[in-house]
Backbone as a ProteinNet text record, in pm:
[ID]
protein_1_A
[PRIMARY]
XXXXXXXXXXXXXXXXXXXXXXXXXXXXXXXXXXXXXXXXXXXXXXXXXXXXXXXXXXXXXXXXXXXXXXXXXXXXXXXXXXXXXXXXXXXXXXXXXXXXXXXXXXXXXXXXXXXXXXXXXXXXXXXXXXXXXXXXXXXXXXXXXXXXXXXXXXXXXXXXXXXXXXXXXXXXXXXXXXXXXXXXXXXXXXXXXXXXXXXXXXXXXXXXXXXXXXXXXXXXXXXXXXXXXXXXXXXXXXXXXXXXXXXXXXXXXXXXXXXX
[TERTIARY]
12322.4	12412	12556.3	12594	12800.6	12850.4	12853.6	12954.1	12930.2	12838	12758.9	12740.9	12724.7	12751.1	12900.2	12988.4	13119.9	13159	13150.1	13134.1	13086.7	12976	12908.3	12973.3	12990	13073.4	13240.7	13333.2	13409.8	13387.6	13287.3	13213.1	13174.3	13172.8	13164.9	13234.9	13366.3	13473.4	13525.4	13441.8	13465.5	13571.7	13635.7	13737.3	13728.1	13760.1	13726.7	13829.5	13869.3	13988.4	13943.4	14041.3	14073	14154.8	14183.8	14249.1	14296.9	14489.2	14538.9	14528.4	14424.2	14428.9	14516	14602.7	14717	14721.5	14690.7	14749.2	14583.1	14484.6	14396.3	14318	14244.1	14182.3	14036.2	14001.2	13834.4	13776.6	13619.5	13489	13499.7	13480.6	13474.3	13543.6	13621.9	13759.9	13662.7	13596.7	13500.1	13422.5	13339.5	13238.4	13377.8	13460.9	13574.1	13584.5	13616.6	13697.2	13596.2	13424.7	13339.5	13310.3	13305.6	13299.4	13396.4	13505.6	13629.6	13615.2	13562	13537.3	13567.7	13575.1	13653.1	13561.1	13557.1	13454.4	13497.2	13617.9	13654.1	13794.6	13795.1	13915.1	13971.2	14131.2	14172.8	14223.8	14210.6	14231.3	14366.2	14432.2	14598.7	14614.5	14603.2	14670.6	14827.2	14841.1	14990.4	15105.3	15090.4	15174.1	15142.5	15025.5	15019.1	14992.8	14996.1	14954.8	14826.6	14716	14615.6	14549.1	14459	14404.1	14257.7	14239.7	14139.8	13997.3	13983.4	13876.6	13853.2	13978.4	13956.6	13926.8	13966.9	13894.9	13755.7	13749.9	13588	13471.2	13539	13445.5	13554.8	13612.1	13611.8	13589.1	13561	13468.2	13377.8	13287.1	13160.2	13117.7	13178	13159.3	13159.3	13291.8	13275.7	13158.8	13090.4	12994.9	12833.1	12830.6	12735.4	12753.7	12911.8	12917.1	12905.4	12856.3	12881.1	12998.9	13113.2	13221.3	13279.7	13344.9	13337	13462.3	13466.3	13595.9	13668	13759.6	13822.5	13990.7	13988.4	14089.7	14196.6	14312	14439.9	14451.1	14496.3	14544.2	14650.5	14756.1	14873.6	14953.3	14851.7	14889.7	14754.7	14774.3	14684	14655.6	14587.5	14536.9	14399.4	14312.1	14161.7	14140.2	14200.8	14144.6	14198.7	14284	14319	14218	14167.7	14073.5	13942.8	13888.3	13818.5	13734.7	13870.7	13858	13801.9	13922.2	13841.9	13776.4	13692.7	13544.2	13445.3	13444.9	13367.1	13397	13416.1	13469.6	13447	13390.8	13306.8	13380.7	13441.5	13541.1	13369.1	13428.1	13299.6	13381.3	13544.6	13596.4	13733.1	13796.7	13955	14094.4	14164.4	14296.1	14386.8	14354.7	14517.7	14614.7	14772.9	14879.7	14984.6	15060.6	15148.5	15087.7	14949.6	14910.1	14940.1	15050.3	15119	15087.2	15019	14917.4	14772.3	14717.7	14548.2	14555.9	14586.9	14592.1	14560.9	14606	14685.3	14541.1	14521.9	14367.9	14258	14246.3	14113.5	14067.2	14246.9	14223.3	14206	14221.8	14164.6	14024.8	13962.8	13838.7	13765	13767.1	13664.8	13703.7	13816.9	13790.4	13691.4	13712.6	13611.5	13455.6	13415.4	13240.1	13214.2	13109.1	13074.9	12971.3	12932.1	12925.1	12805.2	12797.1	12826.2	12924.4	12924.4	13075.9	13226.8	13147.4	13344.4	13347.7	13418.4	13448.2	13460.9	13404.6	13426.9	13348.7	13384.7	13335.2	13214.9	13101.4	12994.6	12996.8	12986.5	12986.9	12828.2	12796.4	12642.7	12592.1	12683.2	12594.4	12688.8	12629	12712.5	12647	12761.3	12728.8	12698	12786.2	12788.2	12672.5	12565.5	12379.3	12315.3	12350.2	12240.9	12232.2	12101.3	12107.7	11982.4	11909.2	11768.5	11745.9	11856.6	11799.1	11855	11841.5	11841.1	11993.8	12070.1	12247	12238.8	12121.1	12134.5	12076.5	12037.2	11975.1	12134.8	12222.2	12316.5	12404.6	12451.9	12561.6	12525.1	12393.2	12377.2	12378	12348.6	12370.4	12527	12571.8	12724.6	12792.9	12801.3	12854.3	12811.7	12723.6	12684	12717.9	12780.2	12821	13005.9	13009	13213.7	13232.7	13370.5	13493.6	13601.4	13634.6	13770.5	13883.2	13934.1	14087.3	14227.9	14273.7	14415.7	14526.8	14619.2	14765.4	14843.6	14875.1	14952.5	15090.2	15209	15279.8	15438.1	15473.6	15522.7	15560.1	15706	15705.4	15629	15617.1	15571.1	15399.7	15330.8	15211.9	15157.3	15327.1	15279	15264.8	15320.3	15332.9	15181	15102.6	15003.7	14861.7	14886.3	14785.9	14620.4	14640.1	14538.5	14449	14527.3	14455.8	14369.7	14471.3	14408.3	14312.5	14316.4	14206.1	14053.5	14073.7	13955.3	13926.9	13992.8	13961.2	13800.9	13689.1	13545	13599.3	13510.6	13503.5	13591	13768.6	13803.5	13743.8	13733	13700.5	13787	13892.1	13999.8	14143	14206.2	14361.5	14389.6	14453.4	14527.8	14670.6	14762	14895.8	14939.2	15045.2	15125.5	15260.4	15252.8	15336	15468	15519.2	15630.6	15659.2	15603	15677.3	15737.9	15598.1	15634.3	15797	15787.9	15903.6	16020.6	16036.7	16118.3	16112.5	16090	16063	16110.3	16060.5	16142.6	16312.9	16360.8	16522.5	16495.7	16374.3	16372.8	16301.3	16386.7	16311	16296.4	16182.7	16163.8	16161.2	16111.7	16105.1	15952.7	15903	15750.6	15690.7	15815.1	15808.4	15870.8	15907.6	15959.6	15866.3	15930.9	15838.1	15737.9	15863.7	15850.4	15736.2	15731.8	15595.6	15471.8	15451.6	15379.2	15335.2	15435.2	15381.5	15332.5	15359.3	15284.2	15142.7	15131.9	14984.1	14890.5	14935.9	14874.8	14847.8	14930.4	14891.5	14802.6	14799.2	14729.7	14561.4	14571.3	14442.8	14428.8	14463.8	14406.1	14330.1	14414.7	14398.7	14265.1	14223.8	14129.8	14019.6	14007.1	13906.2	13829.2	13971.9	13933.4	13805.1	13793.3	13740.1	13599.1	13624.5	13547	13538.5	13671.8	13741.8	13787.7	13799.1	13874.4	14014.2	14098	14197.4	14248.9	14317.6	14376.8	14466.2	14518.5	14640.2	14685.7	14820.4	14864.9	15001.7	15106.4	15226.6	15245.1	15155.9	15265.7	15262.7	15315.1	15312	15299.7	15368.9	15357.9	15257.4	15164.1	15101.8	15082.5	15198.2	15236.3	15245.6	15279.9	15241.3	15090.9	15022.8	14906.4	14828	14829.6	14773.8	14811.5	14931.4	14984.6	14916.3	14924.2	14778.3	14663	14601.1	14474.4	14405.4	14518.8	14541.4	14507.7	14622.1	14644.3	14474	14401.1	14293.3	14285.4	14371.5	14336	14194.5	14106.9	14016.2	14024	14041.1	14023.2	14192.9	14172.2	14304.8	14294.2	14438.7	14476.8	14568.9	14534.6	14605.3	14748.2	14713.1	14799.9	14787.8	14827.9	14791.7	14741.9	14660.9	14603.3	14752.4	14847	14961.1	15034.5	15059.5	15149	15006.7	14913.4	14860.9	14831.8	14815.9	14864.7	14973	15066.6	15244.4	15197.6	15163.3	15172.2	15063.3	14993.8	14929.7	14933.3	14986.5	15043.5	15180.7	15254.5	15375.6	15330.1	15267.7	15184	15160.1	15083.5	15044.5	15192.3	15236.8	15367.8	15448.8	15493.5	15537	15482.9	15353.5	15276.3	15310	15282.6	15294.5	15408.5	15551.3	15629.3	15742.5	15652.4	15678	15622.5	15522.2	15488.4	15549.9	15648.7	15685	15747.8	15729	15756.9	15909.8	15958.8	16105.8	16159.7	16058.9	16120.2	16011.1
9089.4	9013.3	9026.6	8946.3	8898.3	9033	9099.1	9197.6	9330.8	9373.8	9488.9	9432.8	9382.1	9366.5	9359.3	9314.3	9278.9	9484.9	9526.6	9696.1	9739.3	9707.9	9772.4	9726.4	9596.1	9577.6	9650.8	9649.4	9736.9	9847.8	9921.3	10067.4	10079.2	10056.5	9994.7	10011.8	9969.7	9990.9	9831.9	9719.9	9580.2	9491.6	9434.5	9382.1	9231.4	9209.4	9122.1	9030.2	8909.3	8785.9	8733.9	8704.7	8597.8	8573.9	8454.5	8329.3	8339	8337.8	8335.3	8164.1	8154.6	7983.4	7973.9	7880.8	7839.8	7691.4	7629.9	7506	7395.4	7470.7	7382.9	7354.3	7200.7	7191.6	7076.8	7177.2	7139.6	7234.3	7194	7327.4	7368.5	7269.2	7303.6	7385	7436.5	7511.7	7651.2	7688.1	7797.3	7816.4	7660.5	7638.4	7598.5	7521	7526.8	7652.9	7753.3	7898.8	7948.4	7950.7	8018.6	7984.7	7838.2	7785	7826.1	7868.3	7916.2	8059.1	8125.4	8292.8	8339.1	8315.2	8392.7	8445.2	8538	8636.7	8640.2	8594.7	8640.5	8500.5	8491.7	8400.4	8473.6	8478.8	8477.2	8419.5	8373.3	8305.3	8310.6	8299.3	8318.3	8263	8348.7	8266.1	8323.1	8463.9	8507.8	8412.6	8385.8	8293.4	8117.6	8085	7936.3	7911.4	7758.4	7678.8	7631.7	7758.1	7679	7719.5	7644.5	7640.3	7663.5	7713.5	7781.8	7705.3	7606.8	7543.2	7472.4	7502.4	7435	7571.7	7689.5	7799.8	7858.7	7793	7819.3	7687.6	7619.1	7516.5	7544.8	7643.9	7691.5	7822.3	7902.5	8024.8	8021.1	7918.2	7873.4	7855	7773.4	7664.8	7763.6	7896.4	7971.2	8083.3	8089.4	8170.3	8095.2	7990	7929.6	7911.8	7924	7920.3	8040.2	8131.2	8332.3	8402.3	8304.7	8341.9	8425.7	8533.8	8620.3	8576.2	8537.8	8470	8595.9	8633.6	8741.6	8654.5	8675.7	8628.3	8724.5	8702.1	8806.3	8723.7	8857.4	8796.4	8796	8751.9	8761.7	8908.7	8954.8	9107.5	9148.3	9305.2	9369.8	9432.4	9278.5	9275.2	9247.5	9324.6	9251	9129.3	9102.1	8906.8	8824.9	8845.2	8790.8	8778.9	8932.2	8966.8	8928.3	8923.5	8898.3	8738.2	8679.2	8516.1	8458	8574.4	8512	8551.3	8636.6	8749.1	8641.1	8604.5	8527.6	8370.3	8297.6	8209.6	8155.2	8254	8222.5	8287.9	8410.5	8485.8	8615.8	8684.6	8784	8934.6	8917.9	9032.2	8950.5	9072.3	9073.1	9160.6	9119.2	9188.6	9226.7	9327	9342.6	9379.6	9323.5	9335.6	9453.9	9523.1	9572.2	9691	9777.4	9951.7	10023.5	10112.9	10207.6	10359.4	10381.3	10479.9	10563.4	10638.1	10612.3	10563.9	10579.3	10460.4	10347.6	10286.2	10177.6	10097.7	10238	10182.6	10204.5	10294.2	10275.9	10150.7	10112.2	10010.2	9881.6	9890.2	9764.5	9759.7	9887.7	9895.7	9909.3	9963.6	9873.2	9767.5	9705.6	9544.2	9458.9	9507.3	9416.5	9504.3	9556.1	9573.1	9568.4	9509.8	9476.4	9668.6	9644.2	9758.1	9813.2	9951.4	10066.6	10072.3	10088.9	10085.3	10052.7	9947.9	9905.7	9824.1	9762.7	9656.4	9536.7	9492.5	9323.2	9250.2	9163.2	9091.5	9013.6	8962.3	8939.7	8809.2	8688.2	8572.2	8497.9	8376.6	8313.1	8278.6	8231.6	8285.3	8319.2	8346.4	8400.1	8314.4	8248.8	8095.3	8174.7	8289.1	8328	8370.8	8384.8	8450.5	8316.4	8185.3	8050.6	8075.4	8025.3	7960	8008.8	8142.4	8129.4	8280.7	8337.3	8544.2	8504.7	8641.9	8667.3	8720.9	8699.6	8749.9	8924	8993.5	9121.5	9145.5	9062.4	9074.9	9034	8930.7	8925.3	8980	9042.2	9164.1	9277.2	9304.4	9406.6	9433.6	9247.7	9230.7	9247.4	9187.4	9169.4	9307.7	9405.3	9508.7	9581.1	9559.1	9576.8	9525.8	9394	9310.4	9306	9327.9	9249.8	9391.1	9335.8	9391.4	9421.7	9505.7	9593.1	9603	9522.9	9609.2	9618.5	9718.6	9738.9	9747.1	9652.9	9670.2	9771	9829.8	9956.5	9869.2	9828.1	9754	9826.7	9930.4	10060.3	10175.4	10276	10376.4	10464.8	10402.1	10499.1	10494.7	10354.2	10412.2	10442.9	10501.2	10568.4	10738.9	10726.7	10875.8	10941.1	10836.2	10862.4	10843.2	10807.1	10742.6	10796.5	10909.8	11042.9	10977.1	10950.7	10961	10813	10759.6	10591.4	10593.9	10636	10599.7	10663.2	10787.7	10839	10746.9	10668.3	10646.1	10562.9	10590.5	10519	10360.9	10293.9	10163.3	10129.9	10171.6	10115.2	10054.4	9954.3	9988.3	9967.1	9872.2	9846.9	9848.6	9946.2	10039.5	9850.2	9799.5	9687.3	9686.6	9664.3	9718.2	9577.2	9520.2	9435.2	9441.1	9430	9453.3	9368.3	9274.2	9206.1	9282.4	9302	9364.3	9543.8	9598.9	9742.9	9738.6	9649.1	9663	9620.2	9589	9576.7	9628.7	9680.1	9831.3	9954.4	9964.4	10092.4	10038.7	9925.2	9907.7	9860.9	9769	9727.2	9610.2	9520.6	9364.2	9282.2	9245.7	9226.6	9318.3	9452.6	9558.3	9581.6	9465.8	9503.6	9563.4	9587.2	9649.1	9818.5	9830.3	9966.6	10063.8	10176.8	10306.9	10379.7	10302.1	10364.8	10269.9	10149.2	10095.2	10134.9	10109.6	10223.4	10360.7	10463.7	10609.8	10545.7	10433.1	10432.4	10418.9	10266.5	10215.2	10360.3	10465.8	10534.5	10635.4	10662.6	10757	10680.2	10569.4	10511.8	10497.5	10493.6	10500.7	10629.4	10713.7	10891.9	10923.5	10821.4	10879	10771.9	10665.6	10592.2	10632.5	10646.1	10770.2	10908	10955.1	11104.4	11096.4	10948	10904.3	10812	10758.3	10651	10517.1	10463.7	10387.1	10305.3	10173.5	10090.1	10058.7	9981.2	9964.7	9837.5	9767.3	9594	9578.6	9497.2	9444	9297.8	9222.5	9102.7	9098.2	9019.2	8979.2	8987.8	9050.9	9015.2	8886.9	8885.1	8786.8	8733.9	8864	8876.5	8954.9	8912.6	8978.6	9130	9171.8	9255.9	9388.1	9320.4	9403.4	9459	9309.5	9348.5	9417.1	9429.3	9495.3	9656.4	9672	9830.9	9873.2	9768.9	9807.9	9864	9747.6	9754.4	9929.8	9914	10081.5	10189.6	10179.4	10274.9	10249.7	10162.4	10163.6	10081.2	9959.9	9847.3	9738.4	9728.9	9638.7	9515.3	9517.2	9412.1	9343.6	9246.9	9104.5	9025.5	8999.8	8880.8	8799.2	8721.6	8658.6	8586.1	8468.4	8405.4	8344.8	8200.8	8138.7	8001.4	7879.5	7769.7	7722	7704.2	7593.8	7664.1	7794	7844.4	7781.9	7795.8	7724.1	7592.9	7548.5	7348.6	7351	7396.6	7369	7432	7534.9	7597.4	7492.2	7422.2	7358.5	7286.2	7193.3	7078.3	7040.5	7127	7152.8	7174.3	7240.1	7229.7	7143.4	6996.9	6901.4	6807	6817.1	6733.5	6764.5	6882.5	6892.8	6856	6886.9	6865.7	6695.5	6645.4	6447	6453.6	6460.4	6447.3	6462	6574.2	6610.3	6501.4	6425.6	6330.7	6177.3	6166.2	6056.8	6009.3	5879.6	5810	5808.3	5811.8	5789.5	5660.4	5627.3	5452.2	5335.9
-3005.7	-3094.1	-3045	-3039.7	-3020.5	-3046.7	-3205.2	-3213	-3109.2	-3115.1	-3102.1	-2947	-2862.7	-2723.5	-2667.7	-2764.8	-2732.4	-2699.2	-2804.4	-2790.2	-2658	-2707.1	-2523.8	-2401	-2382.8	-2280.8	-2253.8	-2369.8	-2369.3	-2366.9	-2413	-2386.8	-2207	-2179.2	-1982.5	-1938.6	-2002	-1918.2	-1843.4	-1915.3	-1869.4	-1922.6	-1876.1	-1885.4	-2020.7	-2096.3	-2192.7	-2224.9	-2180.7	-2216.7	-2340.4	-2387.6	-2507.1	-2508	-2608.9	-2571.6	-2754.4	-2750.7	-2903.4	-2922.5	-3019.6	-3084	-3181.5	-3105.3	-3236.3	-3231.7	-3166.1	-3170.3	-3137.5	-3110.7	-3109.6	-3245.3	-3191.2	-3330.6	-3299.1	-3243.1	-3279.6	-3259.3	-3312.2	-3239.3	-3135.5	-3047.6	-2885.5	-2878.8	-2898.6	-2881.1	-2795.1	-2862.1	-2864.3	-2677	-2686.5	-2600.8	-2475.9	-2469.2	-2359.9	-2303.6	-2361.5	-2315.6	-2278.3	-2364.8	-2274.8	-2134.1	-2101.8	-1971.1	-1876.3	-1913.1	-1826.9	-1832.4	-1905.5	-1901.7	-1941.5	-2098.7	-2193.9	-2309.2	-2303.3	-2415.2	-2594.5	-2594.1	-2710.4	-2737.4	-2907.8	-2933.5	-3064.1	-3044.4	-3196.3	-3248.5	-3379.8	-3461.9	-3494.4	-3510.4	-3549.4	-3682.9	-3798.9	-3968	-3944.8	-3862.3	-3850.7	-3785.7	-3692.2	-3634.6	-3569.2	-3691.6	-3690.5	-3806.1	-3785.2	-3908.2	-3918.1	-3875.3	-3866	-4022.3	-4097.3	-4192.8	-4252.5	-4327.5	-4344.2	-4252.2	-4299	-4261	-4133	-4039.8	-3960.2	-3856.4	-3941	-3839.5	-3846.7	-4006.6	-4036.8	-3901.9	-3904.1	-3791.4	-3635.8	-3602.8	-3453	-3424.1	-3535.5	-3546.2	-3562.8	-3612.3	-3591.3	-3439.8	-3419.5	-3300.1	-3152	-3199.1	-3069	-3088.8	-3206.7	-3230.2	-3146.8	-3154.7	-3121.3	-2933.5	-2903.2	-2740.9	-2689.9	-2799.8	-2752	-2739.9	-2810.2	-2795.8	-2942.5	-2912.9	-3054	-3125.6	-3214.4	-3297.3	-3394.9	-3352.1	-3462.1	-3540.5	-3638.7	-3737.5	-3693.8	-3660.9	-3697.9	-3865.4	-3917.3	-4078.3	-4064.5	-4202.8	-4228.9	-4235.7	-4292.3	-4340.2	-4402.9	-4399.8	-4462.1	-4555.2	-4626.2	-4769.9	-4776.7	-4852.9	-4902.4	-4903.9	-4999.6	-5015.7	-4902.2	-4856.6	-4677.2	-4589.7	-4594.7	-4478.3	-4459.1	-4654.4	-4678.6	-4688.1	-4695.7	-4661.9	-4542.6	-4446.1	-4283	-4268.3	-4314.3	-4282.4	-4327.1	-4475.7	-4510.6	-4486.4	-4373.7	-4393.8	-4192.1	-4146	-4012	-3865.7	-3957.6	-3805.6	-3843	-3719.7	-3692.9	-3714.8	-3690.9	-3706.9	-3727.2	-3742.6	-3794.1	-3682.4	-3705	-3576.4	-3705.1	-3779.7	-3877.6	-3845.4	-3835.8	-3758.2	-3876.4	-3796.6	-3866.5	-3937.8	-3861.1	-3902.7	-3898.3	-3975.1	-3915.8	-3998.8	-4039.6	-4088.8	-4087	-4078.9	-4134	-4245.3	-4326.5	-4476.1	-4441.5	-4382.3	-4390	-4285.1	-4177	-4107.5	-4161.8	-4292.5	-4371	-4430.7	-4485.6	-4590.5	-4537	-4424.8	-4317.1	-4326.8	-4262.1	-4215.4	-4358.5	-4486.5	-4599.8	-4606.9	-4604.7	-4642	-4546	-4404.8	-4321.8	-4337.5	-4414.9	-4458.9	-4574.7	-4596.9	-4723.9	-4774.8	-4911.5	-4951.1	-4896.1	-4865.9	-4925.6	-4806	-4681.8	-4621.1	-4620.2	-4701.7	-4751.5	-4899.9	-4919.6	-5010.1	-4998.1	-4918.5	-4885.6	-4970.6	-5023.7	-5180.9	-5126.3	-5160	-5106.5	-5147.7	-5027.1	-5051.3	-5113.3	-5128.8	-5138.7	-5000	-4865.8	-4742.8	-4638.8	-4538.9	-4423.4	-4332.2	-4267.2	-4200.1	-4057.7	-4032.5	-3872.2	-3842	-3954.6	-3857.9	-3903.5	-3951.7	-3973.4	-4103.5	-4140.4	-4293.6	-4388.7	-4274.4	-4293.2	-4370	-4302.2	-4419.1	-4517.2	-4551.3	-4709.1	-4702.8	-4834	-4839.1	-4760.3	-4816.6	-4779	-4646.1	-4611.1	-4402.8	-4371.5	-4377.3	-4343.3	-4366.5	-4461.8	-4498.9	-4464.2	-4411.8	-4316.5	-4205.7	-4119	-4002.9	-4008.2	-4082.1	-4050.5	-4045.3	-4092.9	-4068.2	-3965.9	-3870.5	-3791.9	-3667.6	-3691.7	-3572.1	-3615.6	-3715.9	-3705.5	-3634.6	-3586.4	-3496.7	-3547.2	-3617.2	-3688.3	-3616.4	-3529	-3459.9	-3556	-3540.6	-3578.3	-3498.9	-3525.9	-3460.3	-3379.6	-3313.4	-3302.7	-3253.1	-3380.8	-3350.6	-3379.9	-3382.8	-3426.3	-3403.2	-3347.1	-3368.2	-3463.4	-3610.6	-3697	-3658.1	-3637.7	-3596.4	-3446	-3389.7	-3236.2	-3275.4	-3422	-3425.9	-3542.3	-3581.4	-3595.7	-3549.8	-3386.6	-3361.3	-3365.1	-3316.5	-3364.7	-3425.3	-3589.1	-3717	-3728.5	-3697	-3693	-3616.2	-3476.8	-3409.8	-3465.2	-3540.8	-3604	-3694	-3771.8	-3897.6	-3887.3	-3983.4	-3934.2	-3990.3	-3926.6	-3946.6	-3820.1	-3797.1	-3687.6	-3562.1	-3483.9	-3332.2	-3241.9	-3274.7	-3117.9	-3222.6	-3137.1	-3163.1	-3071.2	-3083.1	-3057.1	-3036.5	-2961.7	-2890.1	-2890.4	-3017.8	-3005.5	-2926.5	-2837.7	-2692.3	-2762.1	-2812.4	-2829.6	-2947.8	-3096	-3201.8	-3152.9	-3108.1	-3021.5	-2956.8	-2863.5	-2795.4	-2867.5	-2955.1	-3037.4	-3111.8	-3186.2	-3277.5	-3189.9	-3049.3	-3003.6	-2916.7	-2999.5	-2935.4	-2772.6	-2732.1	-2617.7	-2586	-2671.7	-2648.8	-2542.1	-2502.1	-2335.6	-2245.1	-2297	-2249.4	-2197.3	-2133.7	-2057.9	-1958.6	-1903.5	-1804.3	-1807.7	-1923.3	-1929.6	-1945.9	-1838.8	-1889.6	-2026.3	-2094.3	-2280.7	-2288.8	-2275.7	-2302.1	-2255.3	-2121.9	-2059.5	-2110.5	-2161.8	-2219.5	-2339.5	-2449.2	-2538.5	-2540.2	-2428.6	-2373.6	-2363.7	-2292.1	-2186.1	-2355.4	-2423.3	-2559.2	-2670	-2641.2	-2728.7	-2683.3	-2514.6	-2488.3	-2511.2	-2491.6	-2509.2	-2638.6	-2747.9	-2904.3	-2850.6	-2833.9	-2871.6	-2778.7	-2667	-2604.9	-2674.5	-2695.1	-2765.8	-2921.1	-2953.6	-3080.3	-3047.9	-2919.4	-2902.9	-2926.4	-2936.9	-2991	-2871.4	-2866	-2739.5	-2745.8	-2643.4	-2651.6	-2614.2	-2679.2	-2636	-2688.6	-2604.2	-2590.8	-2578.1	-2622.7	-2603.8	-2585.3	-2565.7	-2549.2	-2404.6	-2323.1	-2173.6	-2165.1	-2025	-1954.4	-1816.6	-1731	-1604.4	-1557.7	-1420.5	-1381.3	-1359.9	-1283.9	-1299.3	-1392	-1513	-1615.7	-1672.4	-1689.2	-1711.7	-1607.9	-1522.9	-1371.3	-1412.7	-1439.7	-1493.8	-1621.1	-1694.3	-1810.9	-1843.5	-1742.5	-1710.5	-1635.7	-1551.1	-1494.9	-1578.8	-1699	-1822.5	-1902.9	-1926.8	-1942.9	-2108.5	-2057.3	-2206.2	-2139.7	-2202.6	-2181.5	-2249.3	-2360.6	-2473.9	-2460.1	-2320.7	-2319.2	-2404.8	-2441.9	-2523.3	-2395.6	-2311.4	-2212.2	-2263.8	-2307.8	-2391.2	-2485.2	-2523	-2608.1	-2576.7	-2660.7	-2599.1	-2543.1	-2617.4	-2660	-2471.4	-2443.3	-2327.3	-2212.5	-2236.4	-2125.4	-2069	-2208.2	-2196.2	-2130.1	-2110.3	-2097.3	-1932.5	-1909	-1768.4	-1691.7	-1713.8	-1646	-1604.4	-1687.3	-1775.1	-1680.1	-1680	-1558.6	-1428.5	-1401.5	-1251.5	-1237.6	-1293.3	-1214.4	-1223.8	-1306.4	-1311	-1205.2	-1194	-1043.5	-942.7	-927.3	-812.3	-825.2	-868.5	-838.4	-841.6	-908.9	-874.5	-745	-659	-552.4	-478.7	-482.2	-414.5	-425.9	-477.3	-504.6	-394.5	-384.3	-191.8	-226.6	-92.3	-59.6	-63.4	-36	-31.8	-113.4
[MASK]
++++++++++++++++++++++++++++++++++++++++++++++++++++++++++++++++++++++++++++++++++++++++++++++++++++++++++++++++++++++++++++++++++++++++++++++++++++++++++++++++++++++++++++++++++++++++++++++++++++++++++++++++++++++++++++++++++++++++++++++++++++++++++++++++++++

């Protein structure tokens, strides 16, 4: 199954892309990125306008291409989390963890009971149409994907705890809020980023826990990452790769334009 392989493969030590959806809007969205090699998509309610239902039919859609659909929420609240859980994401990215508190109360909202508190819908679209509510709320806690933010001095200084916390699985390293939080915006290349990456994998090792990351941009950086030992990429976003591509061929013909 999707969740529970997505693990193992990061348990490997294998490298895992996804792709931040903000600006697309269909199913395919899903079955596109798998054809290009992308294991994983997130959903963005934080920094788009995308709407409930139109992520419920491209979290579907990438579920059916093998592609694992995780929701970033707004914030981390129950009924937030609980919306995109029930509503055709397979897991959740909660932004802004800067506690074990703060990573418990993540990790019951994304399982339904006796593990957590996640309010129990009439079906769960992401296993089909055919078990029973309790084959699927059992599959499902079994398969979603819990990551938490590490977007924060304050949760660099607990990372320990977070990474123990049960239910967690991917300590997640918002590379643009981080660096601005430690007084170094556009700071991707700085050391200080780096010692965080490299402490954040330690705490998430020491637990069994993975590690991912988003906001670069330059090769470079992510290559130094990858080093430090983040598996779980967030490359970019649909909308920065329309534009980078998009500009490549425009140059490219425009360079060809006759002289005379």
């Amino acid at each position: 199954m999707l969740g529970r392989t997505f693990r193992e493969r990061l348990g490997r030590g294998e490298i895992l892309v996804g792709c931040n959806v903000r600006h697309s809007r269909t199913a395919e969205t899903g079955a596109i990125l798998a054809d290009c090699g992308f294991s994983w998509i997130m959903l963005d309610n934080e920094h788009s306008p995308m709407a409930t239902h139109l992520a419920y039919d491209i979290g579907l859609g990438a579920i059916r291409a093998g592609v694992v659909p995780l929701a970033r929420v707004r914030r981390n609240d129950a009924a937030e989390i609980g919306s995109c859980l029930t509503n055709g994401a397979l897991g959740v990215i909660v932004p802004h963890v800067n506690s074990a508190a703060e990573a418990k109360a993540a990790a019951r909202a994304s399982r339904f009971p006796p593990e957590g508190e996640l309010s129990v819908p009439g079906t769960m679209p992401q296993f089909g149409y055919r078990r029973s509510l309790a084959e699927s709320t059992k599959l499902f806690n079994e398969e979603a994907v819990t990551a938490v933010m590490i977007e924060s001095r304050a949760a660099l200084l607990d990372l320990d705890a977070i990474a123990a916390t049960p239910g967690v699985d991917v300590l997640f390293i918002g590379a643009s809020d981080l660096v601005y939080d430690m007084g170094l915006p556009g700071g991707y290349g700085r050391p200080e980023l780096a010692d965080a990456v490299g402490r954040t994998v330690k705490a998430a090792a020491a637990h069994g826990k993975h590690v991912g990351m988003g906001g670069l941009r330059e090769d470079e950086h992510w290559k130094r990452m990858i080093e430090l030992g983040v598996r779980m990429v967030l490359t970019e976003n649909d909308l920065t790769m329309l534009i980078r591509r998009a500009t490549e061929r425009a140059d490219f013909f425009r360079n060809l334009q006759p002289t005379r």
